[in-house]
PASEBA-1860 file (N, C-alpha, C; in nm, 3 decimals):
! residues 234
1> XXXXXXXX> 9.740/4.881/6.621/9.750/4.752/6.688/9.704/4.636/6.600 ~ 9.596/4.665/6.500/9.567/4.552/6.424/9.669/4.489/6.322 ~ 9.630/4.390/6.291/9.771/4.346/6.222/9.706/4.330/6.012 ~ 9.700/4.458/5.982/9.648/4.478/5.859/9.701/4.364/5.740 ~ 9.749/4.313/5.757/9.771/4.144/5.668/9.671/4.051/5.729 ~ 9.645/4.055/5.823/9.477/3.993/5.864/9.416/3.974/5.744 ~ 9.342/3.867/5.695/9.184/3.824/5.632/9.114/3.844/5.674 ~ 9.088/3.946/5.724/8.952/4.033/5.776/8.819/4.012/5.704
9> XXXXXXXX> 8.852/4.050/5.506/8.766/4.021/5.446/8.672/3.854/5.428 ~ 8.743/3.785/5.440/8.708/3.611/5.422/8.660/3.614/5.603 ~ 8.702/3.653/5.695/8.636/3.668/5.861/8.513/3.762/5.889 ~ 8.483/3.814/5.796/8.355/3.908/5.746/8.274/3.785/5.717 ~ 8.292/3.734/5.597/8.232/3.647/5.486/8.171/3.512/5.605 ~ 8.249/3.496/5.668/8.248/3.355/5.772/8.170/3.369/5.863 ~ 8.180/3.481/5.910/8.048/3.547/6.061/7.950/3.515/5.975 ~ 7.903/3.656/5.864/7.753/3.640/5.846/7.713/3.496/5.823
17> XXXXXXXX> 7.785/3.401/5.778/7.730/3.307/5.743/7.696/3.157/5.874 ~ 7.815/3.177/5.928/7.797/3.079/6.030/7.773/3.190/6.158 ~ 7.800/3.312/6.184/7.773/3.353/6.333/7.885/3.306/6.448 ~ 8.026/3.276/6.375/8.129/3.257/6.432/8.266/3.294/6.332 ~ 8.366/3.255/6.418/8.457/3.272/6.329/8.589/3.255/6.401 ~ 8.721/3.260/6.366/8.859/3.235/6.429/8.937/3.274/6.314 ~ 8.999/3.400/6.368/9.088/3.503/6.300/9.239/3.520/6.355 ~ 9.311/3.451/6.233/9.415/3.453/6.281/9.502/3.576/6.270
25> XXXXXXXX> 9.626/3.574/6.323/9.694/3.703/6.350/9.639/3.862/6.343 ~ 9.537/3.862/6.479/9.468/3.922/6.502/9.528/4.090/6.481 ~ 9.613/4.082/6.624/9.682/4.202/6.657/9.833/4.178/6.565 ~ 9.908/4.336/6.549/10.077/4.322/6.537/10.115/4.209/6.600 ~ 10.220/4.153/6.575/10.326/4.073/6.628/10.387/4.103/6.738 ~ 10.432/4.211/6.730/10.462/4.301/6.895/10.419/4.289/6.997 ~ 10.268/4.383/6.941/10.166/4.388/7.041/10.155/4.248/7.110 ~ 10.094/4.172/7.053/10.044/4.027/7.078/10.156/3.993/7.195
33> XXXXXXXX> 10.313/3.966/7.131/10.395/3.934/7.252/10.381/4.011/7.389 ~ 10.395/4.139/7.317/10.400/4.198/7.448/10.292/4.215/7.606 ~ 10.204/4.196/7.449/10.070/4.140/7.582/10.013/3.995/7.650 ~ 10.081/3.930/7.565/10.152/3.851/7.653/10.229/3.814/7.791 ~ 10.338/3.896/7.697/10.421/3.919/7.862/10.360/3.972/8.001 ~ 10.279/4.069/7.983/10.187/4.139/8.010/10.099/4.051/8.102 ~ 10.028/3.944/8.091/9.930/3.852/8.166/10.024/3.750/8.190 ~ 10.217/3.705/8.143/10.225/3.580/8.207/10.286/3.645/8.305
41> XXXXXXXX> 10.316/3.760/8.314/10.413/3.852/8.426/10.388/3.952/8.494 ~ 10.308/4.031/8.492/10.233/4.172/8.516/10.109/4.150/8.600 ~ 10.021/4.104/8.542/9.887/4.117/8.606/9.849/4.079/8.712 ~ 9.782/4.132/8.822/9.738/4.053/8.999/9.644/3.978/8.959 ~ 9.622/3.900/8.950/9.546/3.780/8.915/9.452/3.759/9.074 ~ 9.270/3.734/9.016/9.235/3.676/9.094/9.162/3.560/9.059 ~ 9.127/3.502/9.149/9.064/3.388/9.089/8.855/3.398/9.121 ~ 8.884/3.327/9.023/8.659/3.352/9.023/8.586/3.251/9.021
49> XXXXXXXX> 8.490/3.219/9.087/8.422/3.081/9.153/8.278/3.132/9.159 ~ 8.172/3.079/9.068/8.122/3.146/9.027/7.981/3.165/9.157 ~ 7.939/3.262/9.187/7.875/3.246/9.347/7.935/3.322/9.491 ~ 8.055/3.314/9.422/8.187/3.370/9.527/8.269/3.476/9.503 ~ 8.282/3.578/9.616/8.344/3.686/9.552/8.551/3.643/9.526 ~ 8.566/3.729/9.414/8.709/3.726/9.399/8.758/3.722/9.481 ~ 8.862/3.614/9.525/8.983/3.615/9.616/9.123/3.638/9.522 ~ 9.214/3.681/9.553/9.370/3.681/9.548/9.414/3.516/9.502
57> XXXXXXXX> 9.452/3.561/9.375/9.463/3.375/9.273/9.498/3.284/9.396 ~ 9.423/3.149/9.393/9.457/3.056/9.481/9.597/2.964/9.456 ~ 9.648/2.975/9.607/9.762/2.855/9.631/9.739/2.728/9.572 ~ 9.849/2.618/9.542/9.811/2.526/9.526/9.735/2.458/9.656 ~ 9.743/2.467/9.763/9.680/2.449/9.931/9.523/2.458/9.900 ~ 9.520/2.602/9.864/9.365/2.650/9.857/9.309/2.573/9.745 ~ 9.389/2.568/9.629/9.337/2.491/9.503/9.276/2.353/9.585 ~ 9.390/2.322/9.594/9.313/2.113/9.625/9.213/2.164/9.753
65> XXXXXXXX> 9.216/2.235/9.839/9.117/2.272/9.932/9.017/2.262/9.841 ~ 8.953/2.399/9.744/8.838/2.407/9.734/8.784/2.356/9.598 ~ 8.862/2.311/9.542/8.830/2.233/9.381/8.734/2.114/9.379 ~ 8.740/2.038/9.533/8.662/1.917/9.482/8.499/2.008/9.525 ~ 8.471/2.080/9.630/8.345/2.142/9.585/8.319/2.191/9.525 ~ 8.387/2.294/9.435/8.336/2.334/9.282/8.353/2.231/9.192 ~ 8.389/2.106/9.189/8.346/2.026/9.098/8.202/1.974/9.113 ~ 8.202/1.923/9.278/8.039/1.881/9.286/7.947/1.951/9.297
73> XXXXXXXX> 7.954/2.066/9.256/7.867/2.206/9.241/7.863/2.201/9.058 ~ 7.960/2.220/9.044/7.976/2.206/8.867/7.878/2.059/8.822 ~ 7.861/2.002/8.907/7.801/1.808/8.850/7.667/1.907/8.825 ~ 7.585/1.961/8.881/7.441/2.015/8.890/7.422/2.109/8.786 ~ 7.539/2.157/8.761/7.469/2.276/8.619/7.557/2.383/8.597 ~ 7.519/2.452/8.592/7.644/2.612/8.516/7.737/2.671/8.650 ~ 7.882/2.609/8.619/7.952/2.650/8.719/8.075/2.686/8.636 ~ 8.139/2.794/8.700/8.330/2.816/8.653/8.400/2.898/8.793
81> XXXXXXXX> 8.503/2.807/8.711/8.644/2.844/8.824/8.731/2.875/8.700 ~ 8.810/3.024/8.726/8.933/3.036/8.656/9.011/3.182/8.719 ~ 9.124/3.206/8.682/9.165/3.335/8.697/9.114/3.397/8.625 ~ 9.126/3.552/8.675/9.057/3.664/8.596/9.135/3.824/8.656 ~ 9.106/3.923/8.567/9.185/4.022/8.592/9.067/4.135/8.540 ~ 8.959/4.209/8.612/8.837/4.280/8.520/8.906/4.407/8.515 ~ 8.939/4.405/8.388/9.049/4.541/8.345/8.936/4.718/8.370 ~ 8.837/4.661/8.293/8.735/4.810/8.307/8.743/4.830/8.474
89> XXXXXXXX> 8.695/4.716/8.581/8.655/4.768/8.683/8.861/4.840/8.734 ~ 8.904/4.795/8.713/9.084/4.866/8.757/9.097/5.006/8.696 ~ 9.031/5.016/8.591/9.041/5.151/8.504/8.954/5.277/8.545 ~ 8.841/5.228/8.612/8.783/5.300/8.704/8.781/5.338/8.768 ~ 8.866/5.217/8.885/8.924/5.295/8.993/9.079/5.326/9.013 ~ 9.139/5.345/8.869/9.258/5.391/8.887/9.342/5.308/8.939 ~ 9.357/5.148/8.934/9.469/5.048/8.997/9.538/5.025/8.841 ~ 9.670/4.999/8.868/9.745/4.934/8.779/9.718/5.004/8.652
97> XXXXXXXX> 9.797/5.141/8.626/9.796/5.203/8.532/9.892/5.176/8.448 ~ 9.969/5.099/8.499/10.118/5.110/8.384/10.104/5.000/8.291 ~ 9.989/4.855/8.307/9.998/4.780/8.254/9.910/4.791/8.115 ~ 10.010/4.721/8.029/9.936/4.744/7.876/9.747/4.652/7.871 ~ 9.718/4.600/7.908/9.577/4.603/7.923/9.515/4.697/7.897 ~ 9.536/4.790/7.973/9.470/4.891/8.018/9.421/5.001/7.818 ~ 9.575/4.965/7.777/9.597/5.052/7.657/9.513/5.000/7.576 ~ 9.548/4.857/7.543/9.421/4.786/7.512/9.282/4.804/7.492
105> XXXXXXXX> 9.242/4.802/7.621/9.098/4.859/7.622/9.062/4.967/7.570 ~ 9.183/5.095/7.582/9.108/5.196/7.525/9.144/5.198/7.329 ~ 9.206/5.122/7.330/9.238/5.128/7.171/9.072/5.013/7.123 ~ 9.030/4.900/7.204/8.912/4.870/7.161/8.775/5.003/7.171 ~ 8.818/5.089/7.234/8.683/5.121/7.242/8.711/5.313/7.165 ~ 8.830/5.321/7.141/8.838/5.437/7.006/8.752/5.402/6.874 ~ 8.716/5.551/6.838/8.668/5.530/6.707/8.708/5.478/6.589 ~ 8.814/5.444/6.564/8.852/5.365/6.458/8.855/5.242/6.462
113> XXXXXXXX> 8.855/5.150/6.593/8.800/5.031/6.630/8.669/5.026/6.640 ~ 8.573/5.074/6.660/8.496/5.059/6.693/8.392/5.066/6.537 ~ 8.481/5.159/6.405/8.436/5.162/6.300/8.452/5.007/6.269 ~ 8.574/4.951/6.276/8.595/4.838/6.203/8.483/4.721/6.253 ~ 8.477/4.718/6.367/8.406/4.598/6.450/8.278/4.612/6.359 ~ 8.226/4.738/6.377/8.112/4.778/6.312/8.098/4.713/6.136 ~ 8.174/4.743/6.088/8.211/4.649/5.910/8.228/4.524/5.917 ~ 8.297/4.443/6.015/8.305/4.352/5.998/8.196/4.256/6.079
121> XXXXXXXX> 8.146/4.275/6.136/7.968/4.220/6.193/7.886/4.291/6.090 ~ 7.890/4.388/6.012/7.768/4.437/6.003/7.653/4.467/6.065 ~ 7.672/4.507/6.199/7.605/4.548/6.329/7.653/4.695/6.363 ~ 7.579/4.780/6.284/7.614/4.957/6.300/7.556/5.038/6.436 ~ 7.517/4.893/6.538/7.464/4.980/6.664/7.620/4.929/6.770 ~ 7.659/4.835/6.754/7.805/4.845/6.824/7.852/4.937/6.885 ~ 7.841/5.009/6.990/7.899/5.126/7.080/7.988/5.111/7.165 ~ 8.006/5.005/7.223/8.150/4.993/7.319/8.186/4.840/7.328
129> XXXXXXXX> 8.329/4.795/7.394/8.377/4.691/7.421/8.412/4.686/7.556 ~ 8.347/4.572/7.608/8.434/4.538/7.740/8.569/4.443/7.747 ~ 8.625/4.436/7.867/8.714/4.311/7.857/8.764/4.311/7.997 ~ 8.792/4.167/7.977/8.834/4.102/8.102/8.988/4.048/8.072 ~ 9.103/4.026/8.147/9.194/3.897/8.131/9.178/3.793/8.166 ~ 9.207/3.669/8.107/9.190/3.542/8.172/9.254/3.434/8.190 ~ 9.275/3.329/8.289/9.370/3.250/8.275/9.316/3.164/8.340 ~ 9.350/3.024/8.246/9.301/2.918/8.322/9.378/2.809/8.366
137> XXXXXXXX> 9.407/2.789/8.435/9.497/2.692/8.483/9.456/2.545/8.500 ~ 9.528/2.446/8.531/9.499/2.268/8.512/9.387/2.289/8.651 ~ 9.281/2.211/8.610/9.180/2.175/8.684/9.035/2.311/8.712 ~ 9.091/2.438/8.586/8.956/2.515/8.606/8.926/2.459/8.482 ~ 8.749/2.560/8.443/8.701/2.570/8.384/8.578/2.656/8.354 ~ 8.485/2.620/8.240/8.370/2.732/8.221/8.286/2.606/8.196 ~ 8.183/2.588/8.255/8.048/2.509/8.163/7.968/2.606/8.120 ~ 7.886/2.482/8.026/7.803/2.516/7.925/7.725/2.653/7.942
145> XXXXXXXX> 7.708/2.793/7.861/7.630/2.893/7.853/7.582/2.965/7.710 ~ 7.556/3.092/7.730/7.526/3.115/7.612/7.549/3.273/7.611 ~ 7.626/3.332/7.729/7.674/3.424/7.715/7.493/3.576/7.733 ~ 7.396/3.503/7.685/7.298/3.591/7.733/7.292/3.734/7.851 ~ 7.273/3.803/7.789/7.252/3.963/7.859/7.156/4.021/7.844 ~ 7.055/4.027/7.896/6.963/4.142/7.800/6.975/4.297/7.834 ~ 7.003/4.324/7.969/7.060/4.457/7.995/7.141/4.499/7.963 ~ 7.277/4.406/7.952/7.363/4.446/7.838/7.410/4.463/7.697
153> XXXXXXXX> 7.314/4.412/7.677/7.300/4.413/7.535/7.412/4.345/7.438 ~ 7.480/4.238/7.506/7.573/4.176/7.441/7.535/4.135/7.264 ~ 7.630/4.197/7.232/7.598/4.146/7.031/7.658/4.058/7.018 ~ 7.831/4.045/7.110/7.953/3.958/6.980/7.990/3.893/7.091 ~ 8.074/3.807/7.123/8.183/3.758/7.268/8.293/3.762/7.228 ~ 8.407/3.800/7.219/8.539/3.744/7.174/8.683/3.737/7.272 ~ 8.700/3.677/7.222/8.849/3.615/7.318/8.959/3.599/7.183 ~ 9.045/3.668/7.284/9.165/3.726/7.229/9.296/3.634/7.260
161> XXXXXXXX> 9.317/3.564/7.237/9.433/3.446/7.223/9.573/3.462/7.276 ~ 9.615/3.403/7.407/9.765/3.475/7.390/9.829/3.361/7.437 ~ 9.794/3.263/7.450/9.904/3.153/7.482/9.997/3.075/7.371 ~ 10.098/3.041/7.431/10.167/3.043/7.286/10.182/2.865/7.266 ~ 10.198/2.787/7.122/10.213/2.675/7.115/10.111/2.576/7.215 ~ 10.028/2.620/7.225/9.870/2.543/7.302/9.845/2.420/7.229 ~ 9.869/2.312/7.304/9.797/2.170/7.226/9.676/2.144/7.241 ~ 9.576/2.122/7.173/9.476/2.061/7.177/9.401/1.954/7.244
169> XXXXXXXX> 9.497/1.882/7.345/9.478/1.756/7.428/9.535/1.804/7.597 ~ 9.535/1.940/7.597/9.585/2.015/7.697/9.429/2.052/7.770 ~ 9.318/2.075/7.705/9.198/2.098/7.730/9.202/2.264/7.699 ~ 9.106/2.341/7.785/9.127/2.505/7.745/9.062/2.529/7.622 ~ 8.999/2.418/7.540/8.939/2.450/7.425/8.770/2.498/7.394 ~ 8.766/2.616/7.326/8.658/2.659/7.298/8.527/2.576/7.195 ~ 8.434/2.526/7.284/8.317/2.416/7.234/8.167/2.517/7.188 ~ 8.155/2.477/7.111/8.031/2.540/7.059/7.960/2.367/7.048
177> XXXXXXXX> 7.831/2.388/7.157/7.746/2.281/7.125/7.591/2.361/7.079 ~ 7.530/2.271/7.020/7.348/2.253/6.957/7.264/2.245/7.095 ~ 7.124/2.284/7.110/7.085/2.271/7.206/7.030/2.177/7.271 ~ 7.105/2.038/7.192/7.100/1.928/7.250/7.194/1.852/7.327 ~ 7.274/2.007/7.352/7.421/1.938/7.419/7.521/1.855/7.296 ~ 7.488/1.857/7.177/7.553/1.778/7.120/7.729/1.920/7.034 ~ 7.803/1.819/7.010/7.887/1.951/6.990/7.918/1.960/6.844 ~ 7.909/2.080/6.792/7.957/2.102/6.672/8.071/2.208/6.594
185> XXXXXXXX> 8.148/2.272/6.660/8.293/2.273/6.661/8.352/2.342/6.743 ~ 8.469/2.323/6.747/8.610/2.358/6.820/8.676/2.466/6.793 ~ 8.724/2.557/6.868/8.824/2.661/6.879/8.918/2.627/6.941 ~ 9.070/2.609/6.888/9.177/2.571/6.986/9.228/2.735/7.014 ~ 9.258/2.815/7.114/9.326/2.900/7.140/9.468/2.927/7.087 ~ 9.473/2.886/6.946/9.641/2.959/6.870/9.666/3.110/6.924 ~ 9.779/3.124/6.920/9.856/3.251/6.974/9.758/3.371/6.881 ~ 9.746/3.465/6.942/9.726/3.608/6.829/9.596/3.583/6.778
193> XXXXXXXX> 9.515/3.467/6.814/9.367/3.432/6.745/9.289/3.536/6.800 ~ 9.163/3.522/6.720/9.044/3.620/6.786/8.954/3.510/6.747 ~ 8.860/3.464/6.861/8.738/3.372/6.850/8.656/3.488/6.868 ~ 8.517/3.499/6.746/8.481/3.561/6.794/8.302/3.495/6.736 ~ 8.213/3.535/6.804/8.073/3.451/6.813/8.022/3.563/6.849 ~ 7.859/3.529/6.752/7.713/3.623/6.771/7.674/3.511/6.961 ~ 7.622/3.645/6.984/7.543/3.624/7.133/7.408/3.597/7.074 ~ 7.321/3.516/7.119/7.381/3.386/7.216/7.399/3.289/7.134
201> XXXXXXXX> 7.492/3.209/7.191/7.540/3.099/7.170/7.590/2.990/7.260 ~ 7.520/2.880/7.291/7.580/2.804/7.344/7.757/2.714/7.350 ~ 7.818/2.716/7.474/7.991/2.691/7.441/8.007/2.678/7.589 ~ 8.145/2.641/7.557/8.203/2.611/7.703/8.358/2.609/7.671 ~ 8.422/2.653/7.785/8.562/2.595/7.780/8.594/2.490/7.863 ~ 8.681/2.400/7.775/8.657/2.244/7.867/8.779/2.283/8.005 ~ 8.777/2.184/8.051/8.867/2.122/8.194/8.999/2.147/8.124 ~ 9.113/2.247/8.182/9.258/2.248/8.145/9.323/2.109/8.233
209> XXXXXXXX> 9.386/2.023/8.131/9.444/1.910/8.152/9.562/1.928/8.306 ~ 9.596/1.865/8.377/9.704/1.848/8.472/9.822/1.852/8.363 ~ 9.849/1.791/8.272/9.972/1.808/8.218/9.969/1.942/8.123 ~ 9.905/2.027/8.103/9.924/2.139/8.048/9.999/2.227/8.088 ~ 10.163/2.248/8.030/10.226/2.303/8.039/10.260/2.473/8.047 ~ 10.147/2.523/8.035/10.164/2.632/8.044/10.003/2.698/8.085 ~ 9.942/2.823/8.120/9.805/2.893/8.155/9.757/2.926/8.017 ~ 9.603/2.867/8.003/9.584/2.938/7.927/9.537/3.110/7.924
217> XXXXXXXX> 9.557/3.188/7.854/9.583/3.281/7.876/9.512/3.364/7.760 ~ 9.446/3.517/7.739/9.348/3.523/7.691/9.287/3.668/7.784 ~ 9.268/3.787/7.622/9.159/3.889/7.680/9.043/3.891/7.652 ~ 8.946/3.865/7.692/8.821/3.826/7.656/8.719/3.900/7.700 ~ 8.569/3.947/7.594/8.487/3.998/7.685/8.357/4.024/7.509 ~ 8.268/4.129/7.570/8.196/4.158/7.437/8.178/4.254/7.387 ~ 8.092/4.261/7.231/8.120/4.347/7.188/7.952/4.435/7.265 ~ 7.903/4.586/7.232/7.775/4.557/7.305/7.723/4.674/7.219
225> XXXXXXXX> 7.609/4.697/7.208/7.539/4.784/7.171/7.439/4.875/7.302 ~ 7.371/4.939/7.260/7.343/5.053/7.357/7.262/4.972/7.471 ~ 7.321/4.995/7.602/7.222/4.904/7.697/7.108/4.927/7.686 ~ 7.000/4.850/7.719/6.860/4.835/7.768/6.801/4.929/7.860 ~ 6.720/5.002/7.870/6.630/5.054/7.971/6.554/4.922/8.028 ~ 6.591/4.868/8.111/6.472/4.750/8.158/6.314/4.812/8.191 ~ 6.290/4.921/8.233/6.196/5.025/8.221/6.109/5.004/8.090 ~ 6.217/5.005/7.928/6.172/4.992/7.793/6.087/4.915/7.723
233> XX> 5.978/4.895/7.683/5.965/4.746/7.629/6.046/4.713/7.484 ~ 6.054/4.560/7.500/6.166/4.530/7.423/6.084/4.585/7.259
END
């Protein structure tokens, strides 16, 4: 699935040094489309409000219904609204086997992925990957976090790119700010990208514009090393 003409080596070089990075033509060419197709056509989409359990993706009805209180909930501090699809929890219980997600996941979490992730962080405790699908449509979003786990032991975050021809003034863009709120750079979601960032890190994905022509779209989740005994001392 990887797309071995990748600069993997110079996306090595870029982590250790900054603790981020944006890798282009992540996966095959194939793959990438096809998983694509895959989340703009395939997937039951629900939507996630953060506080609130998953409902069945909202109508435009329900949208303008419940958007202006998750905005004035969002004014106070760490709030998101977006679609989502939690592929591990479907794989568990056996829903939606035919969809390539699913293949996905287990090709992230085989041993020969799991060697590479391992070389290219230089983090040899790396043991599994999660992932989610995601889609954000005009008027969601993610505020400011830092992705923090300590039971999970999150190492990496990455999001997997699948929208195609994404403008930059569309919103949907990945913010890395200082912990003064101030911001110091940008991830635009190009097709086939892999954003990928040391935990923690402060970021956000901004407000998807009303005129954004298309969802942004995106498998996303982390990389993790062996959970925590909370029992353990650290």
């Amino acid at each position: 699935m990887l797309n071995p003409a990748a600069d993997f080596a110079t996306a090595r070089q870029t982590l250790q040094r900054r603790n981020r990075v944006q890798i282009a033509d992540f996966l095959l060419r194939d793959i990438a489309e096809r998983l694509a197709a895959c989340l703009y056509h395939e997937v039951p989409w629900m939507t996630a409000e953060r506080g609130q359990p998953d409902s069945p993706a909202w109508d435009p009805q329900t949208r303008q219904k419940r958007m202006p209180a998750a905005y004035r909930v969002a004014s106070t501090g760490f709030h998101f609204v977006y679609d989502r699809y939690l592929i591990v929890d479907a794989m568990r219980e056996g829903r939606d086997t035919h969809l390539l997600v699913h293949q996905v996941l287990r090709f992230f979490n085989s041993p020969p992925f799991l060697a590479f992730i391992r070389e290219l962080t230089g983090d040899s405790e790396l043991m599994m990957v999660g992932a989610q699908a995601t889609r954000y449509l005009p008027g969601q979003f993610l505020r400011v976090h830092d992705d923090r786990h300590d039971e999970e032991n999150r190492r990496y975050a990455y999001v997997l790119n699948l929208s195609r021809d994404w403008q930059p003034d569309w919103g949907g863009l990945l913010h890395f700010v200082d912990d003064g709120t101030g911001p110091q750079e940008v991830f635009v979601p190009r097709f086939n990208s892999l954003s990928l960032f040391k935990v923690p890190m402060r970021h956000y994905v901004s407000f998807v514009a009303p005129w954004a022509r298309q969802p942004r779209l995106a498998i996303t989740g982390w990389w993790h090393a062996r959970p925590r005994d909370p029992a353990s001392p650290a």
